[in-house]
C-alpha positions as a LaTeX table, in Angstrom:
\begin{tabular}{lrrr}
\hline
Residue & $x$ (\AA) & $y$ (\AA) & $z$ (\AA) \\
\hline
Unk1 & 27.28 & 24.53 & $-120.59$ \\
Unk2 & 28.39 & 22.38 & $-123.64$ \\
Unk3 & 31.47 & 20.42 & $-122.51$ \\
Unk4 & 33.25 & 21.45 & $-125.37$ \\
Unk5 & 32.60 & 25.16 & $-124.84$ \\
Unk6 & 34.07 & 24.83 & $-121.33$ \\
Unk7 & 36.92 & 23.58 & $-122.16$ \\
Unk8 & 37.73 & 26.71 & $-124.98$ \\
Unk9 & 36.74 & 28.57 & $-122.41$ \\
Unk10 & 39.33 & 26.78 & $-120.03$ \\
Unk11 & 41.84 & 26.86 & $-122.58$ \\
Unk12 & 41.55 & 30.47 & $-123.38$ \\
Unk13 & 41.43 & 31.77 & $-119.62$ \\
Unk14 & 44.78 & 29.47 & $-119.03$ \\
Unk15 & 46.49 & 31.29 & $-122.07$ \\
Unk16 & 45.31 & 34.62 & $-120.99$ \\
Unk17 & 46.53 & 33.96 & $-117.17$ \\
Unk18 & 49.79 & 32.40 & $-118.11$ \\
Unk19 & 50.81 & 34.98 & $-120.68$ \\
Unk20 & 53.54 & 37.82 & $-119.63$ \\
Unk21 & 52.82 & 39.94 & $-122.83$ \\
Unk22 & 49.69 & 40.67 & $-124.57$ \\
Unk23 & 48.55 & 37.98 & $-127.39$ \\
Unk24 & 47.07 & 39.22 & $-130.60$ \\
Unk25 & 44.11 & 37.07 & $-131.64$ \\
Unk26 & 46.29 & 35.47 & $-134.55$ \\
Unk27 & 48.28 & 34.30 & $-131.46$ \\
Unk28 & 45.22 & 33.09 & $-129.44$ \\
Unk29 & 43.85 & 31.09 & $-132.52$ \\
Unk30 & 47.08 & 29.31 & $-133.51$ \\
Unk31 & 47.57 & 28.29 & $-129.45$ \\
Unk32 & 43.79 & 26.81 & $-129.03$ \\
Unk33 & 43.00 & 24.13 & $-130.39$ \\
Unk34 & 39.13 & 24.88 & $-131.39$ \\
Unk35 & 39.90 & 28.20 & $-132.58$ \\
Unk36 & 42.10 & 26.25 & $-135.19$ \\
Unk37 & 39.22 & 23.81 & $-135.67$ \\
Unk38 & 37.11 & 27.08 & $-136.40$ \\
Unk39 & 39.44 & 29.24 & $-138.63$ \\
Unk40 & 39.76 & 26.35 & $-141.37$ \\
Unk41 & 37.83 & 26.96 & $-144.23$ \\
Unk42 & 34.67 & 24.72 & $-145.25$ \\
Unk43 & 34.45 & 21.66 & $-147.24$ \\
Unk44 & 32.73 & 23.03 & $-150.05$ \\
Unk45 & 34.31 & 26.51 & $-150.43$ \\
Unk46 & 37.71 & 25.44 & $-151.10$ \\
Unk47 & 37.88 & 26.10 & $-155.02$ \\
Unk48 & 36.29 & 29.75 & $-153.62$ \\
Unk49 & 38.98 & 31.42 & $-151.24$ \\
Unk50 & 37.34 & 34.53 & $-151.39$ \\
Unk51 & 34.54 & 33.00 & $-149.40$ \\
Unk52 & 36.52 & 30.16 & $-147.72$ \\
Unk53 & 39.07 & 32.39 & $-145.76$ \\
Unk54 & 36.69 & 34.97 & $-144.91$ \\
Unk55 & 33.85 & 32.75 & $-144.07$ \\
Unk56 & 36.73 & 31.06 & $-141.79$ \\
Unk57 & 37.75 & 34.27 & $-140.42$ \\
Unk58 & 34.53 & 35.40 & $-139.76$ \\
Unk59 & 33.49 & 32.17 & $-137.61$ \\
Unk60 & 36.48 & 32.44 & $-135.49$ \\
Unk61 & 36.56 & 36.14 & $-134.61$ \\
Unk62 & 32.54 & 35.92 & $-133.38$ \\
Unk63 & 33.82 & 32.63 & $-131.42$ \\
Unk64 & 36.49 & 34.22 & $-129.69$ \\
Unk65 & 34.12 & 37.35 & $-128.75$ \\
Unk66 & 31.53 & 35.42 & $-127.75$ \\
Unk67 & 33.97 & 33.97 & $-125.35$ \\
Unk68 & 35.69 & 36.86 & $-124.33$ \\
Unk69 & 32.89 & 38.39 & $-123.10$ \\
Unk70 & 31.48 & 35.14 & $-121.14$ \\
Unk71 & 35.09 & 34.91 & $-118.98$ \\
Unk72 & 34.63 & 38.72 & $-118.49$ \\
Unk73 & 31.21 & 37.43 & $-117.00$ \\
Unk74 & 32.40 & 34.95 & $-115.15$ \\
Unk75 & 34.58 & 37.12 & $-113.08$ \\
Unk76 & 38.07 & 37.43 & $-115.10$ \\
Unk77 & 40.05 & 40.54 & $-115.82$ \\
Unk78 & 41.08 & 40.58 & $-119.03$ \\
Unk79 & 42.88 & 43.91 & $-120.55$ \\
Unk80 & 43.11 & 45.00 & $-124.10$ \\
Unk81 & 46.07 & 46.72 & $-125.09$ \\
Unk82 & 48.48 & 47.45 & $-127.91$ \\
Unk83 & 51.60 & 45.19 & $-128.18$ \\
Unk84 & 54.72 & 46.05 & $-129.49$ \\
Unk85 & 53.66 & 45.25 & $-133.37$ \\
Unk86 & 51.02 & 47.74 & $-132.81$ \\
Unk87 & 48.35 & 44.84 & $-132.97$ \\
Unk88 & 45.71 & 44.74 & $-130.39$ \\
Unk89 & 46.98 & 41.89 & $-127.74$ \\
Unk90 & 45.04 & 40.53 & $-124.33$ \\
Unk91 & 45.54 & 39.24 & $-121.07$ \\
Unk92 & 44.44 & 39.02 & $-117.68$ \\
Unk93 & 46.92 & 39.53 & $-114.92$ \\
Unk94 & 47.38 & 37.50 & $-112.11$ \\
Unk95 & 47.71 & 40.15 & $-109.41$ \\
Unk96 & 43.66 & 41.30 & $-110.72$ \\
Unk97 & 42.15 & 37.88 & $-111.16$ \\
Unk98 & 43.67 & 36.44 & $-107.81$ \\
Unk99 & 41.36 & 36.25 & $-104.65$ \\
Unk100 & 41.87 & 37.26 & $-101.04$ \\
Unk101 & 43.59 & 34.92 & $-98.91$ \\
Unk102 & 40.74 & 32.75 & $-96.72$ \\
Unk103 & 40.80 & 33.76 & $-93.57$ \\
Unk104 & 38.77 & 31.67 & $-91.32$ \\
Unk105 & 38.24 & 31.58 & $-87.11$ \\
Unk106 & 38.12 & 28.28 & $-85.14$ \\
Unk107 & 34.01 & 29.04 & $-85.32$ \\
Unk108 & 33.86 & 29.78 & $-89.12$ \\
Unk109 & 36.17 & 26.80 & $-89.82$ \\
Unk110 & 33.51 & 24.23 & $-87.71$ \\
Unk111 & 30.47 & 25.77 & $-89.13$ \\
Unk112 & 32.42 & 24.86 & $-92.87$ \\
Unk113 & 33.21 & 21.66 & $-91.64$ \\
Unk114 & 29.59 & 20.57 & $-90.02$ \\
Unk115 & 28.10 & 22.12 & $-93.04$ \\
Unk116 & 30.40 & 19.39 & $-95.46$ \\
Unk117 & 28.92 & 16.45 & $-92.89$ \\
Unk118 & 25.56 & 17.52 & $-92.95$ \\
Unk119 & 25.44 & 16.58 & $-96.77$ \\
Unk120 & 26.78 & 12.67 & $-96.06$ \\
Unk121 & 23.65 & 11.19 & $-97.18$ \\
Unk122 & 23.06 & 13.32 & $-100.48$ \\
Unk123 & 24.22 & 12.94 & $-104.13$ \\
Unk124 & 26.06 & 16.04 & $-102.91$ \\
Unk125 & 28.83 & 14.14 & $-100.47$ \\
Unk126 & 31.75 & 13.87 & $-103.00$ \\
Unk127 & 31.13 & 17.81 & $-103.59$ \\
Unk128 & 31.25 & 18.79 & $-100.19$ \\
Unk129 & 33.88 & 16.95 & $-99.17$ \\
Unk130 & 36.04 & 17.98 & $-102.41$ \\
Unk131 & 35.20 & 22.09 & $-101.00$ \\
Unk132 & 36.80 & 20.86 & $-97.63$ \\
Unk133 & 39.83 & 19.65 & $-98.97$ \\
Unk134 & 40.33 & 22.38 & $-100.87$ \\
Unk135 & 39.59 & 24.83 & $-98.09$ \\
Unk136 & 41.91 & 22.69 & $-95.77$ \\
Unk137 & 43.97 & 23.79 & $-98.57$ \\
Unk138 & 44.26 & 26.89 & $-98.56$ \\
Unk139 & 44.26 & 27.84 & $-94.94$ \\
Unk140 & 41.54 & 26.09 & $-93.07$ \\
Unk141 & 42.44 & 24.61 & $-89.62$ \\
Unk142 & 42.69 & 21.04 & $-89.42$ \\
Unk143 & 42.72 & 20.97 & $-85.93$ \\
Unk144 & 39.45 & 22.37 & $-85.54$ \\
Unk145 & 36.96 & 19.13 & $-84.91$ \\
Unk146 & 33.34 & 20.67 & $-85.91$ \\
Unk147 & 31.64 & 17.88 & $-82.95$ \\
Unk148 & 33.76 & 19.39 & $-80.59$ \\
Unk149 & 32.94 & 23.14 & $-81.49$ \\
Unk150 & 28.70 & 22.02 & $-81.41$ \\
Unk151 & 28.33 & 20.09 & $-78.59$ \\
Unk152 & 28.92 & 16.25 & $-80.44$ \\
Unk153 & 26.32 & 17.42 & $-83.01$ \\
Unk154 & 26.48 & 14.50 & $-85.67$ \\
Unk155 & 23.45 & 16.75 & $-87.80$ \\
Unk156 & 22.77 & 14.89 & $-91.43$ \\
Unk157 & 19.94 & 16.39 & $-94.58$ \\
Unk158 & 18.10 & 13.06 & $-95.67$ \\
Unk159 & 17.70 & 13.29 & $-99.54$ \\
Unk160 & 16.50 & 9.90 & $-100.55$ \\
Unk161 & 13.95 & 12.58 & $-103.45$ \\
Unk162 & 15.04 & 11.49 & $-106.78$ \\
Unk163 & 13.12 & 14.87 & $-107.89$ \\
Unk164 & 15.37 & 16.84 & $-105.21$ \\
Unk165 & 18.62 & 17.18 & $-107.39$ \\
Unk166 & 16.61 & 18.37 & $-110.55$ \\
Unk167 & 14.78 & 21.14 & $-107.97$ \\
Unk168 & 17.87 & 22.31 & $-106.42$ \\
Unk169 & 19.07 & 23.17 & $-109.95$ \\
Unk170 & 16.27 & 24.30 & $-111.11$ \\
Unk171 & 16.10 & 26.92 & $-108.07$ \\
Unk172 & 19.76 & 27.80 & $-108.42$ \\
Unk173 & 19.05 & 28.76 & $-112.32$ \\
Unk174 & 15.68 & 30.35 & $-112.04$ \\
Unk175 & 14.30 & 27.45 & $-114.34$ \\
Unk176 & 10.87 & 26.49 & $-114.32$ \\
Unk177 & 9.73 & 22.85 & $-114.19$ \\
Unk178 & 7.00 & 20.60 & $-114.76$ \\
Unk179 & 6.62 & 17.57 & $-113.09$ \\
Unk180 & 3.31 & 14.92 & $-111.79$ \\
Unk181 & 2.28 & 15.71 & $-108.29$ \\
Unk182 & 0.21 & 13.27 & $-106.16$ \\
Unk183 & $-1.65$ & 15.21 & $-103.58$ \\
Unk184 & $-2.40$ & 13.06 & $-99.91$ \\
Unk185 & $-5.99$ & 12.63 & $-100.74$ \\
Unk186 & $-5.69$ & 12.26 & $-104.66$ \\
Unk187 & $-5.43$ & 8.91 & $-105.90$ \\
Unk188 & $-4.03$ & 9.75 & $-109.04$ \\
Unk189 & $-1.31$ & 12.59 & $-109.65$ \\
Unk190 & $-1.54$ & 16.08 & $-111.46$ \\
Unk191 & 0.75 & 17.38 & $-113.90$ \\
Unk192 & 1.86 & 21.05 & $-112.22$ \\
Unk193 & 3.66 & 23.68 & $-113.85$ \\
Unk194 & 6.37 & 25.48 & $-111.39$ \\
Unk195 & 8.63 & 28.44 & $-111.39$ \\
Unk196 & 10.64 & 26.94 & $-108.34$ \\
Unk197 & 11.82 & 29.20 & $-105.46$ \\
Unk198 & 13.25 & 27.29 & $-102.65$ \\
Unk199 & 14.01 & 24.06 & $-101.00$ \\
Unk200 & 13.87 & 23.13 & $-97.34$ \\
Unk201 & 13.96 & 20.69 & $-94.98$ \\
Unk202 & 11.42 & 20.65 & $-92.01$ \\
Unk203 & 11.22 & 17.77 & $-89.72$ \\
Unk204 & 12.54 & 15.15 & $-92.47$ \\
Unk205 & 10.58 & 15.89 & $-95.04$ \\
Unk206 & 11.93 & 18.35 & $-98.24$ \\
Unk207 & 9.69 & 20.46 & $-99.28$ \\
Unk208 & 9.69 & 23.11 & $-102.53$ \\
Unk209 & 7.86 & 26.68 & $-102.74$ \\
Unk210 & 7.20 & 28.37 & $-106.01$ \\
Unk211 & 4.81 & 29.66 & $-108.31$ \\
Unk212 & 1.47 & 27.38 & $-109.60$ \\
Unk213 & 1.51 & 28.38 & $-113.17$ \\
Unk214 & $-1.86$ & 26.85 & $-113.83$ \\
Unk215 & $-3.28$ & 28.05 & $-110.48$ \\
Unk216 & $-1.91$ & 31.62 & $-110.51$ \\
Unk217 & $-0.54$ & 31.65 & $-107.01$ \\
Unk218 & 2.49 & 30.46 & $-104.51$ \\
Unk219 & 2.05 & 26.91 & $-103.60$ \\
Unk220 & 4.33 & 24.50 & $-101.76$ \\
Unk221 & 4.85 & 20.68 & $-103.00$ \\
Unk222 & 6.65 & 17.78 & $-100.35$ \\
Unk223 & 9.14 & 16.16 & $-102.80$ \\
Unk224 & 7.68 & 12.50 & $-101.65$ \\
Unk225 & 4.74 & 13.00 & $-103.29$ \\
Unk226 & 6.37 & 13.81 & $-106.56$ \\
Unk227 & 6.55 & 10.90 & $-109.31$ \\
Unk228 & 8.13 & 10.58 & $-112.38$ \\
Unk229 & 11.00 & 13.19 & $-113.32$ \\
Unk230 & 10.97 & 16.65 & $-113.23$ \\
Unk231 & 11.05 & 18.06 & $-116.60$ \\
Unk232 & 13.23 & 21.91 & $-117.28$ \\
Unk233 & 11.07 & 24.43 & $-119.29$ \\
Unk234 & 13.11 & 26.41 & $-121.38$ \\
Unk235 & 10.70 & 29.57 & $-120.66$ \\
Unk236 & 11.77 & 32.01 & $-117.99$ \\
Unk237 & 9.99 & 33.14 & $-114.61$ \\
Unk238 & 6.73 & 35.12 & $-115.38$ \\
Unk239 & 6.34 & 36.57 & $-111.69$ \\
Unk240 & 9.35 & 38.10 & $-109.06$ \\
Unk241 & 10.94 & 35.41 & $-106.46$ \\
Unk242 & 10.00 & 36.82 & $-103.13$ \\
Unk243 & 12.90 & 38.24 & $-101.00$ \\
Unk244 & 11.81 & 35.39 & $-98.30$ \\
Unk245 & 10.34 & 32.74 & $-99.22$ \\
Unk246 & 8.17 & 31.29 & $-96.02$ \\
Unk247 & 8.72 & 27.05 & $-96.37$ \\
Unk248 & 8.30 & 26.15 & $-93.09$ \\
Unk249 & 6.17 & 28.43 & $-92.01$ \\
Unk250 & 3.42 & 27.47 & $-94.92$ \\
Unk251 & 3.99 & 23.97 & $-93.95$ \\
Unk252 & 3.41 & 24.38 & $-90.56$ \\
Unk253 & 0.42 & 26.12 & $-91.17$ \\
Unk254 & $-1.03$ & 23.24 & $-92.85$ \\
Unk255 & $-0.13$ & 20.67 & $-90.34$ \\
Unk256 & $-2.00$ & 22.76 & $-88.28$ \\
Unk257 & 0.98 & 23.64 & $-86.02$ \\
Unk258 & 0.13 & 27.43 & $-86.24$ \\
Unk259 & $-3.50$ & 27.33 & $-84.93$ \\
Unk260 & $-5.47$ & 30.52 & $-84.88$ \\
Unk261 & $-9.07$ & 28.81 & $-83.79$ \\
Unk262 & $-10.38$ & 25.44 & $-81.98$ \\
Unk263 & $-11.82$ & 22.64 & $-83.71$ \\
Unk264 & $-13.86$ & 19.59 & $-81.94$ \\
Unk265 & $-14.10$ & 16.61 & $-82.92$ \\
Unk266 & $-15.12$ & 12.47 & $-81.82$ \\
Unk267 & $-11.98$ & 10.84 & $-81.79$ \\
Unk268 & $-12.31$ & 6.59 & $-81.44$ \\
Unk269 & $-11.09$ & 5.67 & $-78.27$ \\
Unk270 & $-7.66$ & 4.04 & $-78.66$ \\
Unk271 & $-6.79$ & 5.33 & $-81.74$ \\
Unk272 & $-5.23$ & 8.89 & $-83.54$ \\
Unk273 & $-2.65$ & 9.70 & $-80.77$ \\
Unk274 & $-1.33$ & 12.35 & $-82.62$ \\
Unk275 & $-4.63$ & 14.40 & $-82.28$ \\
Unk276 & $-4.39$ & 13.40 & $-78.83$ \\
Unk277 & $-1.34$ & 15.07 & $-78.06$ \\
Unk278 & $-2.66$ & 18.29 & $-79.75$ \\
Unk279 & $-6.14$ & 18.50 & $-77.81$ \\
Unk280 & $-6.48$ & 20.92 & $-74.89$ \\
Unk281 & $-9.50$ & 19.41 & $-73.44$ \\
Unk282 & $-10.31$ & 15.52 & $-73.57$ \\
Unk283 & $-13.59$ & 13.96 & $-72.76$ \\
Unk284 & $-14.73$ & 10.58 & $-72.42$ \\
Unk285 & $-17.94$ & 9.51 & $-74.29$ \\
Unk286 & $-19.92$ & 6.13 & $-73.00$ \\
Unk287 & $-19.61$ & 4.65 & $-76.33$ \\
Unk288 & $-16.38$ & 3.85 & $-77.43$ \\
Unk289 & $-15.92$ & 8.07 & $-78.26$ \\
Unk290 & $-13.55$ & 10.36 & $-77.12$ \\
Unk291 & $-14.69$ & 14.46 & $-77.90$ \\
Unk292 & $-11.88$ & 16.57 & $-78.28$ \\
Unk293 & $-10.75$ & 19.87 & $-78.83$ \\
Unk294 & $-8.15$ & 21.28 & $-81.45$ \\
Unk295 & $-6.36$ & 24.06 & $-81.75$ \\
Unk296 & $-5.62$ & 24.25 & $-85.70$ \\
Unk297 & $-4.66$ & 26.54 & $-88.72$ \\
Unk298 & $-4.96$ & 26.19 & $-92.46$ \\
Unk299 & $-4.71$ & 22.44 & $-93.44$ \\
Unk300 & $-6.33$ & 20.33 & $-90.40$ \\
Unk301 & $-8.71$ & 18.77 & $-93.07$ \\
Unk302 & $-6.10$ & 17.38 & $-94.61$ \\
Unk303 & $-4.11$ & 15.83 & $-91.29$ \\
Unk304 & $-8.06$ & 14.23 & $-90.30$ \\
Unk305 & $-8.78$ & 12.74 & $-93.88$ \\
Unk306 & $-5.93$ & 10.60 & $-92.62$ \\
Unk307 & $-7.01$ & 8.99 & $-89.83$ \\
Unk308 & $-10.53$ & 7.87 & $-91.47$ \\
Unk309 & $-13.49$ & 6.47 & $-90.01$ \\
Unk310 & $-11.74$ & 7.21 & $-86.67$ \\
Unk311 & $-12.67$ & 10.70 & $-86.72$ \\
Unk312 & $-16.02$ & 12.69 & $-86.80$ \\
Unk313 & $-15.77$ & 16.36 & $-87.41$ \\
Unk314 & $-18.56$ & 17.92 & $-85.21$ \\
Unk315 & $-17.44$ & 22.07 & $-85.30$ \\
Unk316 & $-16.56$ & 24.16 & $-86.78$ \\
Unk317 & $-19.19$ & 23.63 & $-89.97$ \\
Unk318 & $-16.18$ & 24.09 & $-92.68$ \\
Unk319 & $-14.13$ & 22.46 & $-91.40$ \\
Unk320 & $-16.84$ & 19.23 & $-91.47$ \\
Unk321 & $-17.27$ & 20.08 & $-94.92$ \\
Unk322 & $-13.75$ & 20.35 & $-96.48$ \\
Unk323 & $-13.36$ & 16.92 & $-94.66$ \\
Unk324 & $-16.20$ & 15.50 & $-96.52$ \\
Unk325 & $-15.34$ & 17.12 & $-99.65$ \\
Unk326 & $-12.11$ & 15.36 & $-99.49$ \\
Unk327 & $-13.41$ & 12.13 & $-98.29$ \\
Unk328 & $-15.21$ & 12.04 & $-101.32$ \\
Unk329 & $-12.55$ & 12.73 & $-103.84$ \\
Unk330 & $-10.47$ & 9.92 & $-102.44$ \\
Unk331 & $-13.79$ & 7.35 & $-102.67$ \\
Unk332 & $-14.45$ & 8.91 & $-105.89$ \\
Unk333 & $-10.63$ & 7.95 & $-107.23$ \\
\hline
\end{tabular}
């Protein structure tokens, strides 16, 4: 929103809220500043008041609409009635626009307060801790000590992402994006088009789920491997957001955490301890070799590109093939 539309629309809601009678428009105009601005006639028209002072009128009357109806949007309670000069007047009451009193337990209060801590480290620290003031405010138990009430949990959300900010809007509006996309074995990024879902977090990493406009289907991106800025498209989302959106589940899948059949592979002696840790069955070989076996999911091909000529696919036969297909991309870059 336009700064200078906020503030009308500031302007106007304080009138409204701080008025004990109805106000006619005339009344609203001569108060606001803007609507002033808007009701004065042209340069141009002035040697033509028939079009000057309506054209003036005109302007302000959709303006003040316009904003009438985005308050009334926004929440507020405003009530058209007749005043005493039998002009139509508005306001919005205090008793209807006020909120509930906050009523928070010792366990809600720590969960509000951990929540403001866990966002230390993000561009998001001077909002968080601004909502906890005003919380403490309005009710919220300072004595409550949110370590205490989690066992000493100290719990922070790493966002060092430029791209994460842009996302986190851009899920919040329902705005698609575009933005350049390095995949791990690409050597040079792809522009991708993306209706953006939801951001998560999973084992340090952020990670965003949405829609693949050029690929047709859902598709999650790790923020790191985003360069450049992400750019808003104006256009809105062509397909529904899911009612739950599966981040850490997809990613986990890849990493081969959610393993459905057994791979084996030669594994250098010394070397890929990760792989190691994963294998159910080790077995030396005479010649420098270890064979091992793998329980994996969608996305092992990926995980073994990265450990290179360490690793020799033996079985399954796709799974030897995707990691030579991708071998080849990244020698071909």
């Amino acid at each position: 929103m336009a700064i200078a539309k906020a503030e009308r629309l500031m302007n106007l809601a304080l009138c409204l809220l701080g008025t004990r009678r109805p106000l006619s428009k005339r009344e609203l105009r001569d108060s606001i500043e803007a609507y002033r601005e808007a009701s004065r006639p042209e340069r141009g028209v002035l040697s033509r008041p028939d079009k000057g002072a309506a054209g003036s009128d005109d302007s302000f009357n959709r303006m003040f609409e316009r904003d009438k109806d985005d308050l009334r949007e926004l929440g507020l309670v405003i009530e058209t009635v007749e005043n005493i000069d039998g002009e139509i007047g508005y306001l919005a009451r205090r008793d209807s626009n006020r909120l509930p009193p906050i009523t928070l337990d010792a366990e809600e209060a720590a969960a509000l307060g951990l929540a403001a801590k866990v966002w230390q480290q993000a561009r998001l620290a001077g909002a968080a801790s601004g909502a906890l003031q005003k919380l403490r405010a309005a009710g919220l138990p300072e004595d409550v000590d949110p370590y205490e009430a989690h066992g000493a949990l100290e719990p922070h959300i790493p966002v060092h992402e430029a791209a994460f900010e842009p996302l986190m809007l851009a899920c919040r509006d329902r705005r698609p994006v575009v933005f350049d996309y390095r995949k791990a074995t690409a050597a040079h990024p792809e522009t991708r088009q993306v209706e953006p879902w939801a951001l998560e977090c999973w084992r340090g990493h952020w990670y965003l789920a949405g829609w693949d406009r050029d690929r047709g289907a859902e598709r999650v991106f790790r923020l790191s491997r985003i360069t450049g800025r992400v750019r808003s498209r104006g256009t809105g989302f062509t397909v529904p957001v899911p009612d739950v959106v599966t981040v850490r589940e997809t990613v986990a899948g890849w990493a081969g955490e959610i393993a459905d059949r057994s791979a084996l592979i030669r594994l250098r002696s010394g070397a890929g301890y990760p792989l190691r840790a994963k294998a159910t069955r080790v077995r030396e070989l005479s010649d420098g070799w270890d064979e091992l076996e793998i329980p994996y999911g969608h996305g092992l091909d990926a995980w073994l590109v990265e450990f290179g000529p360490d690793v020799v696919v033996l079985e399954p036969a796709e799974l030897r093939a995707d990691v030579v297909d991708r071998l080849r991309a990244v020698a071909k870059g």
